[in-house]
Every structure is written in structure tokens, then in C-alpha cells.
N, C-alpha and C positions, 0 to 999 in steps of 0.2 A: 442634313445637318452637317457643318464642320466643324473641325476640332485644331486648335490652334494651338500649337504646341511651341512655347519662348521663355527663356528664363529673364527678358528684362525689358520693360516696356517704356516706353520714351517720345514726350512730347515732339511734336515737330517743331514748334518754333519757341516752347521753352521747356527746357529738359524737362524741370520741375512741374508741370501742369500735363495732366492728362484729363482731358474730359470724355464724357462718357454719357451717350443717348441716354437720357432716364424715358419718363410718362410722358406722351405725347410729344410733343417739338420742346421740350426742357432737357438742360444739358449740366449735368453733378462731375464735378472735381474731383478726380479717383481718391487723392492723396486728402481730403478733407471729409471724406465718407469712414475713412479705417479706422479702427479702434487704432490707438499706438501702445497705452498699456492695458493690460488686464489679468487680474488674478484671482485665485479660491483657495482659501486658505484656511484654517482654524482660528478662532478666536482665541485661542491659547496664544499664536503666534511661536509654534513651536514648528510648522513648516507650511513651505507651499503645496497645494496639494497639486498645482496646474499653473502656468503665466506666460505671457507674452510681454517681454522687456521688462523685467522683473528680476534684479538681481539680488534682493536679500530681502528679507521679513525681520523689525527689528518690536519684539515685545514691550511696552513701555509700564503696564497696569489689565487688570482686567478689562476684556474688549477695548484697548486701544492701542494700537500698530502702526509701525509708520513701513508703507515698502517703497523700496529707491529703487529707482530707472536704471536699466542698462545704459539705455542712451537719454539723454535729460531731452527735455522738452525747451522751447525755444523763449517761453515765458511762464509767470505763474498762473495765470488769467487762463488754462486750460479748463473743458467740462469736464466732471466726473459724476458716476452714479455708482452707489453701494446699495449693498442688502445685508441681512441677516437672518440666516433660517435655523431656530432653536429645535434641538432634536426633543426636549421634553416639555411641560408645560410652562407657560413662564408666569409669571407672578400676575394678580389678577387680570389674565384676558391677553396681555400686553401687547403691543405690537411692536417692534423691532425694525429701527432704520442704522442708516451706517453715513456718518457726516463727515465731512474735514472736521478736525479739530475745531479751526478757525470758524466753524460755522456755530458750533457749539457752544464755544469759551469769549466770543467777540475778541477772537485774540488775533494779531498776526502772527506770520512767520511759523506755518504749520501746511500751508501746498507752497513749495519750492518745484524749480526746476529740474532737481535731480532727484526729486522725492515727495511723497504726499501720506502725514499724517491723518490715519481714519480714525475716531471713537463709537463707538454703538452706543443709543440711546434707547430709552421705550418711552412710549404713553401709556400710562394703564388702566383700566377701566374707570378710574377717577380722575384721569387726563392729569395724572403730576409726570412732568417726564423727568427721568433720572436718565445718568451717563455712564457709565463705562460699568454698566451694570454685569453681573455674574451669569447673566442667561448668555450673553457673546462670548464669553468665556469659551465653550465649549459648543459653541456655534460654527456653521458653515457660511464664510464672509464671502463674499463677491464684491469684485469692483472692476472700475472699468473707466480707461480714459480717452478721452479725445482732444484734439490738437495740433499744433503743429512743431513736429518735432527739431532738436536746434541743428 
């Protein structure tokens, strides 16, 4: 086995692209594989517990936070994925997801490129989902994005 030891890795014929042998004869784009933000945080929004490119946690309401980019992303059309793990029981049964705003409200202007607003929702055993509910309050938030950064 060897061990390659470089602090900076560099297309040959475009800086910006490195590919990289995946499964079989398939070949994955270094820089479109990396998470570019990601953080864990309280649903208080009172801090971060962990993040990459994550430079502030700003509280807005129970379970809903917006955190900004170090470095902004190059559009708003990036992926994300949320969670939300309640440390006590939540109101019947409930299950616990973590949206954009905008995904929630049909609203715009809530994932920007130097920041993306999240709200936590449930379903609960009667499938009514409710928003920015008290059980994220004091919840363990994850998120996580993908994209390409500007």
C-alpha cells in the first residue's frame, strides 16, 4: 500500500475539475462529491455544536434558524438535507423533519447564497403537520449541503 502525502490537488487540464475512478470503469468529480456546508446545532439556536463553512447561527422562533456560509455558494438552486432528533418524547408519536423555509411556507427568498433558512416540522400520529413546533426547540438539528461553491 501507498501513502501520498500533498496539501493540494490539481486537475491537469482544468484546475477546477478532478476526477476520480469510482465503481467499475465510472469516473465522480472530486469537487461535486463534497459536502460544502454542514452543521449540528441546537434547536434553540443558541450555538453550533460542530460545522463546516458555517459562520453564524441566527434564531428566528422556535425550531426555525437560519445559518450563513463562510463562503456563499455560487447559486440558490443548491441540495440540502436536515434532521431533527428530540431528546424526549414528542407529542403523539411525532416524527421530526428539517425543511427550507421556502419548502414549508411556498414562500421565496428563504435558501440564498450566503445563507439558508431551516424550520422543523412533524407529522403526528393523526398526520396534521405542524411548523416550528417546541419539540426542535431543544433538539439535536443537522444539516448539510451540497453544491457548488461561488
Amino acid at each position: 500500500m501507498s501513502t501520498l502525502v500533498i496539501d493540494t490537488i490539481q486537475g491537469k487540464t482544468t484546475a477546477g475539475s478532478v476526477n476520480v475512478r469510482g465503481e467499475g470503469s465510472n469516473n465522480t468529480n472530486l469537487q461535486q462529491g463534497l459536502a460544502k456546508v454542514w452543521c449540528a446545532y441546537r434547536g434553540n439556536g443558541e450555538f453550533l455544536n460542530d460545522s463546516l463553512n458555517v459562520s453564524g447561527l441566527t434564531d428566528h422562533a422556535n425550531g426555525d434558524d437560519t445559518h450563513s456560509f463562510t463562503n456563499n455558494m455560487s447559486h440558490a438552486n443548491y441540495c440540502y438535507a436536515g434532521s431533527v432528533l428530540c431528546e424526549y418524547a414528542s407529542p403523539g408519536n411525532a416524527t421530526y423533519t428539517l425543511n427550507t423555509k421556502e419548502d414549508v411556507n411556498r414562500a421565496n427568498g428563504y435558501r440564498a447564497t450566503g445563507s439558508h433558512r431551516l424550520q422543523s416540522s412533524y407529522t403526528n400520529a393523526s398526520q396534521h403537520f405542524i411548523t416550528g413546533d417546541w419539540g426542535a426547540q431543544d433538539g439535536e438539528c443537522t444539516a448539510i449541503t451540497h453544491g457548488d461553491l461561488a
